[in-house]
N, C-alpha and C positions, 0 to 999 in steps of 0.2 A: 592648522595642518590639514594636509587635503589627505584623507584613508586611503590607505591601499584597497585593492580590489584584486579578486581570481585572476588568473589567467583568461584569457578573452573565450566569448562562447564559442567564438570560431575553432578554438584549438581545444575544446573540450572532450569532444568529442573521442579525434587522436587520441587523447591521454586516457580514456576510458579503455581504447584499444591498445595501446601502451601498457597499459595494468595489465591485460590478460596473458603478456610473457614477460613474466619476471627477469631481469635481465642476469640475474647471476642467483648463486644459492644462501648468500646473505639477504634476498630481498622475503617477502611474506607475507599473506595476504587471508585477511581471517574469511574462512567458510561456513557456511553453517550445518551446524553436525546433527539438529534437532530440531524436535516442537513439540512443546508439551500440553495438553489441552486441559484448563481450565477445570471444565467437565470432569475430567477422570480425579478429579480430589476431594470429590462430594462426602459429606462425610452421610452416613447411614443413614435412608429415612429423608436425605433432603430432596424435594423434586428437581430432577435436573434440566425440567423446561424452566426453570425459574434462570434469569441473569445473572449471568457471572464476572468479574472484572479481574485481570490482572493488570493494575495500574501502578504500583512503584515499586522495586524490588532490592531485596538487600540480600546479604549471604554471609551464614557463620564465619567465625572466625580461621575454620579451618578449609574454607573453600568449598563444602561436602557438600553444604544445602541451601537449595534459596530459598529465600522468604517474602510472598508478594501481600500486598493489601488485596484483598475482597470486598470494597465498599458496598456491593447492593446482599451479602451474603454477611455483612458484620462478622469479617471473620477477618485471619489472616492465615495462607498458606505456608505450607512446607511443601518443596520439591528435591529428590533426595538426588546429587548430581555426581556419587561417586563414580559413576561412570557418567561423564558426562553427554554420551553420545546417547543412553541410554535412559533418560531421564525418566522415574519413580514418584509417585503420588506418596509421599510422608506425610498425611492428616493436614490437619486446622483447629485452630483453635478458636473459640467463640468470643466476642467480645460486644460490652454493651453500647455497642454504637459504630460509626462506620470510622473504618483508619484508614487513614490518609496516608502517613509515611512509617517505616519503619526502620531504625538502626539497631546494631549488634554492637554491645562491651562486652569480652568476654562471653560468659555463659550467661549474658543478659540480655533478652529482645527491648524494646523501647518502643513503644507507637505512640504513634497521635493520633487521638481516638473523639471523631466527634461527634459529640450527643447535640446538637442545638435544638432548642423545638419550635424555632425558625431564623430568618436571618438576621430579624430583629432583634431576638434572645438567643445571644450563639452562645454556647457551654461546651466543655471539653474535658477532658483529660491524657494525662501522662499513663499508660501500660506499660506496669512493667512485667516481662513472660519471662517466665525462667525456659529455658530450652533443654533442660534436661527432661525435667515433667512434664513438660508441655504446658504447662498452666498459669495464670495470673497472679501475681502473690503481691503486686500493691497498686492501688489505682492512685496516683495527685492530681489534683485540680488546678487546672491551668487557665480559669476562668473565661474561657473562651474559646474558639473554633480554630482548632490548629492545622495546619496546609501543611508545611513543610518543616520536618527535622534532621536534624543534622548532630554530627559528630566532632569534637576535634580527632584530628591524626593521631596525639597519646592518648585519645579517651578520656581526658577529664572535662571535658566541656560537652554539655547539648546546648543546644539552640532550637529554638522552635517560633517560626512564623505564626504568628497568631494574627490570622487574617481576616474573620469576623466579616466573609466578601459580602458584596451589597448583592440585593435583590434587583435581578435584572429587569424584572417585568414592574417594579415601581418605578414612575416616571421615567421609562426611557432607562434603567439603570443609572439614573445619572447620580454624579456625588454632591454632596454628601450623604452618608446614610449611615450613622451611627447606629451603636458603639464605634469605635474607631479601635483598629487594631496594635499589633503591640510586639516588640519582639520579646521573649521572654527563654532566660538562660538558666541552666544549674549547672553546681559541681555535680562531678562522679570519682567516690570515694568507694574502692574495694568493696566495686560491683554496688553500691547504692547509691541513689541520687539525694544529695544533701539538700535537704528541704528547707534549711535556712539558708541557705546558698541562694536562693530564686531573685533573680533580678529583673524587675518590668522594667524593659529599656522603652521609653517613651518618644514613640517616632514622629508627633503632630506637628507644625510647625517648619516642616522642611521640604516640603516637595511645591512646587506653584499648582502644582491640580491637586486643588480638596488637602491644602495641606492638613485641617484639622480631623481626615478620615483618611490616614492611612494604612493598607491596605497591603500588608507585608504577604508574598506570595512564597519566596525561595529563598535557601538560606547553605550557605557553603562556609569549611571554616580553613584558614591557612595555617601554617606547621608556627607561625608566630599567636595561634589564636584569637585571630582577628576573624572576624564573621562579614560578610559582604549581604546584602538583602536587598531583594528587589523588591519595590512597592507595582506593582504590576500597572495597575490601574490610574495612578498618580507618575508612571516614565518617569520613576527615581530610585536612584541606586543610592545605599548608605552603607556606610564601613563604620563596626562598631569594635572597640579593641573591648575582650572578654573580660577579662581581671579586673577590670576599673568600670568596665559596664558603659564607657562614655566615645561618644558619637564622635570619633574623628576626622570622618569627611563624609560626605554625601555629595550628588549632583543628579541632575536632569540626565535620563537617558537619550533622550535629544530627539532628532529626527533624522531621516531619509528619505531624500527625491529618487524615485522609481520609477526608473525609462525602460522603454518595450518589455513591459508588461502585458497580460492582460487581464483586463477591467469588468468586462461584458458578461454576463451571464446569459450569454446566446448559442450555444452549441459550438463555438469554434474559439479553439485556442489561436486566440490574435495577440502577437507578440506587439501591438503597434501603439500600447497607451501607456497610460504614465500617470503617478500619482506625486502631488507635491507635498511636501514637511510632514511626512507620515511618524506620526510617534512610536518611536520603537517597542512598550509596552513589553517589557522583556518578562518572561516567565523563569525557567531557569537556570541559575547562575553557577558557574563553577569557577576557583581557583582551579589557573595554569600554573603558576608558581606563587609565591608572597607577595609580589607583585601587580598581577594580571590577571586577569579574569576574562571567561567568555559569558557570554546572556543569549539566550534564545529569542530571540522576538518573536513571541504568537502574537500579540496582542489582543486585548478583549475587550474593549469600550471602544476606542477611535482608532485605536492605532496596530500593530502589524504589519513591519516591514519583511516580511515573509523572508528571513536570512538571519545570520548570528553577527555578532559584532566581540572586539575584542577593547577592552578598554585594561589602563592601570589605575593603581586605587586612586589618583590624585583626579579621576576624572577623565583624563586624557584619552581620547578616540585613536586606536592604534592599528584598527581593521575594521572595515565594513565588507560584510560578500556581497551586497547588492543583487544585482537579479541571477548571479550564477547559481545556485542552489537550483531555484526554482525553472532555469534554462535545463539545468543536468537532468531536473525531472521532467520536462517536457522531454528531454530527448531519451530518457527510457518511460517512455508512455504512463507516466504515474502524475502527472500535473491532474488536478481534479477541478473539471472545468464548472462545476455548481457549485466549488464554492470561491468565489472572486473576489470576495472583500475582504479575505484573509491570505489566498492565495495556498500554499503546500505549510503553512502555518506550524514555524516550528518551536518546538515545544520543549522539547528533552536534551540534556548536553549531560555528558560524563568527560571527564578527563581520566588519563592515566598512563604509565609508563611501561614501557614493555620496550624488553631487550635493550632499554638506556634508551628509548626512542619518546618522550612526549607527544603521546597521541591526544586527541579531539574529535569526540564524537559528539555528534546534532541529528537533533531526529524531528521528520516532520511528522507531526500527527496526521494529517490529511491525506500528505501523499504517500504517507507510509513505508520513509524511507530514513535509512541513517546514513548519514557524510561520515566518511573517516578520512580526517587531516593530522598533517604530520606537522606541531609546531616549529617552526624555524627560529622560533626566539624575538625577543624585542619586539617592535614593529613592525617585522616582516611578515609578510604575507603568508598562511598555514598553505601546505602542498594538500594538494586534492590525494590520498592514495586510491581509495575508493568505494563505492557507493555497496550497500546492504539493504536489500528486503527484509521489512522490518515486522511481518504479520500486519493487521489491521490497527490504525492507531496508535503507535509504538510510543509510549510517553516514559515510562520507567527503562532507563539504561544503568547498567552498574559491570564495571571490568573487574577482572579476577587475576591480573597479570601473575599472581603466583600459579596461575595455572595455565596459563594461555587462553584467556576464557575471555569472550565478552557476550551478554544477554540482554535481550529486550524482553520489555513486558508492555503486552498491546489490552488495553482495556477492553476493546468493543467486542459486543456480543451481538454474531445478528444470525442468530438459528431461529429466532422466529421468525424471520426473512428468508429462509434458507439457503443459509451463509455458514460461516464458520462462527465458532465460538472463540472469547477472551482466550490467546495461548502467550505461552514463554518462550521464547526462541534462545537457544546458545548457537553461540558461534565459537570455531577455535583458531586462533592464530597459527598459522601451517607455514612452518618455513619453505620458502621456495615452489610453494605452490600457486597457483594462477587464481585469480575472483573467478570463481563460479557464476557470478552476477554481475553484470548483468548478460542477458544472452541476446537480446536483440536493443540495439541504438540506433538513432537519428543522426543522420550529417546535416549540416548547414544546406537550406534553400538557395535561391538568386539572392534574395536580400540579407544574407552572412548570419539569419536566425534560423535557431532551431524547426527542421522540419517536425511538425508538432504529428503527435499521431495516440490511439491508442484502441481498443475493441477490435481486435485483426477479428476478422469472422469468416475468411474465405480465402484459399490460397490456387493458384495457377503456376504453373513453369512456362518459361520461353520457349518456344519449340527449336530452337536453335543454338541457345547459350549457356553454358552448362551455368545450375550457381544461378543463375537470375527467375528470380520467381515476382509475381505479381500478387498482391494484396491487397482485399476491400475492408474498410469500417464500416459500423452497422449505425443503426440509430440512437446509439450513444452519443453521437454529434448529428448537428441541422445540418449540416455538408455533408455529401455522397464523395468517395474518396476512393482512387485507385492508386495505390503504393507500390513502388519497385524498390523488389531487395535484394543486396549481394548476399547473397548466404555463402559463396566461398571467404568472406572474412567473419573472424574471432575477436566480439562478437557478430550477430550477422548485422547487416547496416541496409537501413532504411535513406536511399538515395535521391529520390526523387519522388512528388505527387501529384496527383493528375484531379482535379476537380471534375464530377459530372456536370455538365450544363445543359441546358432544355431551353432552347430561344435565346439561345446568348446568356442567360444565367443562372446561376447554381439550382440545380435540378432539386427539390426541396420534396420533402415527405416519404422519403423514399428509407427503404430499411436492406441493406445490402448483406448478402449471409453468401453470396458465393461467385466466382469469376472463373472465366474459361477463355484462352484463348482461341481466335479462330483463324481457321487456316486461312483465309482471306488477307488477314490482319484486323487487330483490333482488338474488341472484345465480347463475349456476353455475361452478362450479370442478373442473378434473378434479387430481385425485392421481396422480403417476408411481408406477405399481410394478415391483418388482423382485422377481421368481418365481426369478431364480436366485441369487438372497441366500442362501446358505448358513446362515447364522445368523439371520437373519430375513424369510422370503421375505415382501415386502405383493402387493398386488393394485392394477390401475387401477381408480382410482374415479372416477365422475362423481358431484358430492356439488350439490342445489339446497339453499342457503345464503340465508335470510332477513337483510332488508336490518342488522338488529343484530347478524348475525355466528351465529345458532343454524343450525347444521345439519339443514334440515327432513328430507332426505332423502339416505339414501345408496345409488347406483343400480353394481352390479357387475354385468362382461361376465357374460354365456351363458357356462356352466361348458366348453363344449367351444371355444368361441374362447378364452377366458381359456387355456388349455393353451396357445396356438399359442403366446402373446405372449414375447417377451423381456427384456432389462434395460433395454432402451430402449422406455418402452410413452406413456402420454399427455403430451402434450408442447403443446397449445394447444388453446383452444373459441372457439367463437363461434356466434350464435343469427341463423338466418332464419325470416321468420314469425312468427306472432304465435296465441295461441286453438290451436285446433283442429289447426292449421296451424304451429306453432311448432316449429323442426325443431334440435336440439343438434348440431354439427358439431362433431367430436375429431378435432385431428391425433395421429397414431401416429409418433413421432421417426423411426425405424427401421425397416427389414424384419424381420416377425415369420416365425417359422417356414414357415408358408405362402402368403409372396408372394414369388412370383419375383424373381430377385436385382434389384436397383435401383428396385425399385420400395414404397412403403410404401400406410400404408391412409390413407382421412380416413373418420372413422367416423361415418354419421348415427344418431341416438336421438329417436323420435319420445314426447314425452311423456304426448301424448292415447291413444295405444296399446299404448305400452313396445316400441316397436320397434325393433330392430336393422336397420343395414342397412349397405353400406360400398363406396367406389369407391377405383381408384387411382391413385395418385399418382407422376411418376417424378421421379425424384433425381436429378440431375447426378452425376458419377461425379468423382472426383477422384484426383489422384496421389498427395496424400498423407493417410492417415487416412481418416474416416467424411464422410458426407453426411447429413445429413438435416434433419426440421423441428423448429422451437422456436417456433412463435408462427399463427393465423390467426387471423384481424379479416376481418367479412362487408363486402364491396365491390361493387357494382352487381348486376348478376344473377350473382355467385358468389363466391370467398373470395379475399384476400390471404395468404399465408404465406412466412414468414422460413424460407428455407432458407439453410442456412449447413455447412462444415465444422467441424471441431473441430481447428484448427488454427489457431496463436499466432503475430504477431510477421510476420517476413517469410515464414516456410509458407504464409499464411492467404489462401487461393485463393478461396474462394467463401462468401460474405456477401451476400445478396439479397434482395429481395421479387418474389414471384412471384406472376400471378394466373392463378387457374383460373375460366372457367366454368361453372356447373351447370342453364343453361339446358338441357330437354330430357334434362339425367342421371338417372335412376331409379336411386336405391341398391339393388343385389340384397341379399336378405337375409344379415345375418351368420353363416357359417357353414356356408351353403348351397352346394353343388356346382354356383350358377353361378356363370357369366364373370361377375365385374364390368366397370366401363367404366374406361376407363383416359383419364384427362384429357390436356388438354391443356394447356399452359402456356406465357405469356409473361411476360420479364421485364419487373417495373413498375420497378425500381430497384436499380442496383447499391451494394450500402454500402460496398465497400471504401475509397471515397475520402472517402467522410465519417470512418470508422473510424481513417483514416492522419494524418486535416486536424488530428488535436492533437500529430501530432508525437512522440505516444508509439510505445510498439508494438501492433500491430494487436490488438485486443480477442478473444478466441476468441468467446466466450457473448453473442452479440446475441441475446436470445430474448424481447423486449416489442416490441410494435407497435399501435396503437390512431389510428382517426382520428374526431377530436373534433367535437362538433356541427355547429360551422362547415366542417369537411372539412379541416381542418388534420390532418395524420400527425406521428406521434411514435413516435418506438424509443428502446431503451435498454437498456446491457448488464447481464448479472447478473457478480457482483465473487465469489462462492462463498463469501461470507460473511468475507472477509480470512484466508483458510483456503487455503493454498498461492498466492496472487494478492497482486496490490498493495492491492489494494481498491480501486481505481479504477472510477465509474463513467463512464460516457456515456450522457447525457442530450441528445438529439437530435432539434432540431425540424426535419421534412421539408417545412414547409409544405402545399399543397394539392398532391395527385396530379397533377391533371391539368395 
């Protein structure tokens, strides 16, 4: 039988814009109401630069509170969700070893709790927390390293993968690597787990990779108490009926050939390659009905068909997504182009019902996003409804449909990067309300694939066309990239792209932070350099860029100002005048060597005479981290610029538009031994509340601003190419200034 597949990428797009008006007041579409930070559930006395994870998450029985594993903190959290918008730090509990999953019976928590004291000698146990007291009151021995637990639907059944994974840095990770894993089950009898009940289901023998080591990852159970498990690393799935503890089907998770893809780990998302008999290596598995099941394909040894698949228990392949997933996240800029062997590698699946509707949620760990489909039943192919920002990593998903509730739990911690930390995201099911998410998408190129895009770093307007703005990528990609976007459509759409080239081809090493058009036609663009790259020191460039993308000209500072500059050097342009009288303004991010501490430059470059000249600018000072500029746009008699710190989440103090005037300012020349003049500035617009209004965490990199023919304003943050970030962007219309 040949799988169905998506709807074609060509029409994905539409249907993204489709979602954002709900066609009547029966349709619904979940938003997200929170984020809860990791960090804030520290219990007394722990340091909170130490790593934190919210990696799998479950929720009492009464909907109030969730509960995530803490693996590098060997704990497990509480998050108190009685108001769900408003989500509370409710302690942690300590435990001897790191947990992996956890379920709820009644007023009983359940972990899998691994102690190994290495891969070789994996050891484990069953926790059981009472959730009244908060405390441990029996540990079992499950004789080995448990991954995943599960529940049945009436509560008498657990299951627990005991997965015993191999050591990946012996030999290549290759199998076998004994002990060999195991699936292992108990009753649960009025709230105790029956310890003569334990059944070792014995999985060796069944899969063709490394049948005698295998390597149970995921474990889901159906309302008939049948348990599904994927062996991850052996591409085999096995159906085990509980009562009787005996294997009634198993099979190969098979493979999939993947067209326009891409392959490369070179700075450019090329849809143009292709992978053959890729092993699906499914991670996740959920019962859809008694029937059916979805699997996640991350894969982690060979395989990784970057998409979910839906099979029934007898085996049968009834749905492959193939490369639509991973199209949908190139066209909201979250494809993450470092990591190509795995591709947006997805990880996480929940299933559940709401309003009588079987839903299917898939989340990709990498690109940090979750699919929400609407099963159709049978073999038919799930409807796309629509895509969610997932925080970083998003692997733990669990719905609440008695509350209209659905939540991720994103493990990664990168505040020693300064990044965000491990958070909980809720989302609420909103009848008749519009996706909030996504706010900016890709249409389809000349060749019907996704126009690939992500790290907006510099925004311009049409001088002519209300609604059409221009946008560059920075050095997140080997390609220099100039983007046009409709910002009159919901969300805004990224239409067409324009390549830089230098000699006939792709203009290479260049780091683009901001674009102006010019009254000529065409454009200018400055390059960020960095003099103190040790391995590759560039230079700030101001480059005028003809409207098909050829670099007519590339203009470098006076060799004795170039010396001052440092790692932080052009960072926005924009153009006053026109003819004779046409004047280049470059904001400078940062204090270069010689300007007095708090203060940076805005650099003017006259074209009719090649002049340098420059005033300055003062920075707001802040408590934590840097200050400076990412963005100016010309505004009445003088300029707009986005000053911001470089600070994430709840640090993130200063995010603004400020305007300066340049009536009666003479640039002294660059370089020169005079006084420049030193602006003055008020602010036009604080963003932190726009920044905070989607309920994630505060965005560091606002650095696009542009206001369009009609006077409408628009910002929007750079995501760094889904390279240590969520990939989330924001896309934000300010309306008119005034």
């Amino acid at each position: 039988m040949r799988p169905m597949l998506l709807a074609s990428v060509s029409a994905a797009v539409l249907a993204l814009v489709a979602l954002a008006s709900p066609s009547s007041a029966a349709d619904a579409a979940f938003n997200r109401i929170a984020t809860f930070n990791v960090v804030e559930n520290l219990p007394a006395g722990t340091d909170p630069a130490k790593s934190t994870a919210a990696e799998i998450i479950t929720f009492t029985e009464d909907g109030n509170t969730l509960i995530y594993s803490d693996s590098p903190g060997q704990r497990i959290g509480f998050i108190d969700i009685t108001d769900p918008a408003a989500p509370k730090p409710a302690g942690v509990v300590a435990l001897d070893g790191e947990p992996t999953t956890t379920v709820v019976i009644g007023g009983k928590a359940y972990v899998g709790v691994n102690t190994s004291e290495s891969k070789s000698k994996p050891s484990g146990h069953l926790a059981v927390v009472d959730l009244a007291t908060r405390k441990v009151e029996d540990k079992i021995d499950i004789g080995g390293q448990p991954d995943s637990i599960t529940k049945s639907p009436d509560g008498s059944y657990l299951a627990i993968a005991i997965e015993n994974e191999r050591d990946e840095d012996l030999d290549d990770g290759a199998l076998p690597q004994m002990p060999a894993g195991n699936l292992t089950t108990f009753e649960v009898k009025n709230g105790r787990v029956v310890d003569e009940s334990r059944k070792v289901i014995d999985l060796t023998g069944l899969a063709a990779v490394a049948p005698e080591d295998p390597e149970p990852e995921y474990v889901d159970i159906n309302s008939r108490n049948e348990v599904v498990v994927t062996l991850q690393e052996n591409n085999h799935i096995v159906v085990v009926d509980l009562p009787t503890g005996k294997v009634t089907a198993h099979f190969s998770a098979g493979t999939v050939d993947l067209d326009q893809i891409d392959t490369k780990k070179d700075g450019v998302i090329d849809l143009s390659g292709s992978k053959k008999a890729v092993p699906r290596e499914p991670d996740t598995v959920q019962w859809i009905d008694d029937d059916r099941f979805v699997i996640a394909n991350e894969g982690d040894w060979k395989g990784g068909t970057r998409g979910f698949s839906i099979f029934d228990k007898t085996g049968k392949l009834l749905f492959e997504s193939g490369n639509a997933p991973e199209h949908l996240a190139v066209r909201l800029g979250h494809y993450p182009d470092k990591r190509n062997k795995k591709g947006i590698e997805m990880e996480g699946a929940e299933v559940a019902t709401f309003d009588g509707e079987r839903l299917i949620f898939v989340a990709s760990e990498r690109g940090s996003l979750v699919f929400v489909y609407r099963d159709k039943g049978g073999a038919e192919a799930p409807e796309l409804l629509q895509v969610l920002p997932g925080g970083i990593g998003p692997e733990g998903l669990i719905a609440i449909p008695a509350r209209e509730l659905f939540v991720t739990a994103a493990e990664t911690d990168l505040r020693k990067k300064g990044g965000i930390g491990s958070v909980v995201t809720v989302y609420q099911r909103q009848p008749g309300a519009k996706p909030a998410y996504p706010t900016i998408v890709s249409a389809d190129g000349p060749d019907g694939l996704p126009i690939w895009w992500s790290a907006l770093s510099g925004f311009a307007a049409d001088a002519k066309e209300p609604g059409k703005l221009y946008a560059v990528t920075d050095s997140a990609y080997a390609q220099a990239r100039i983007l046009t976007v409709d910002a009159t459509a919901t969300p805004a759409r990224i239409v067409a792209a324009t390549v830089l080239t230098k000699d006939g081809a792709p203009a290479k090493g260049l780091d683009l932070e901001g674009i102006a058009v010019r009254p000529e036609g065409g454009f200018w663009v400055v390059s960020e350099g960095n003099p103190e790259n040790k391995e590759k020191a560039t230079q700030n460039l101001l480059l005028r860029v003809d409207a098909d993308g050829t670099v007519a000209e590339e203009i470098a500072l006076p060799e004795a100002v170039a010396a001052q500059a440092g790692r932080f050097g052009f960072e926005g342009v924009a153009v006053i005048g026109s003819g004779a009288d046409e004047t280049v303004w470059i904001a400078v991010q940062r204090e270069w060597k010689d300007d007095p501490k708090g203060f940076t430059k805005l650099i003017a470059y006259k074209p009719a005479d090649k002049s340098w000249g420059y005033v300055r600018y003062p920075l707001d000072a802040s408590a934590k981290g840097w200050v400076g500029l990412s963005e100016l746009a010309p505004y009445k008699d003088g300029l707009i610029a986005i000053e911001r710190d470089n600070q994430i989440g709840s640090d993130a103090a200063i995010k603004k538009l400020a305007y300066v005037s340049l009536k009666g300012v003479t640039p002294v020349v660059l370089g020169s031994e005079d006084k420049p003049a030193e602006l003055t500035k008020s602010e036009v617009k604080d963003l932190l509340s726009l920044l905070q209004a989607p309920h994630g965490y505060v965005l560091d990199k606002v650095e696009s601003f542009a206001i369009d023919a009609n006077g409408n304003a628009f910002i929007v943050t750079d995501n760094d190419g889904v390279d240590g970030s969520s990939g989330e962007t924001q896309f934000i219309s300010l309306g008119k200034l005034d």
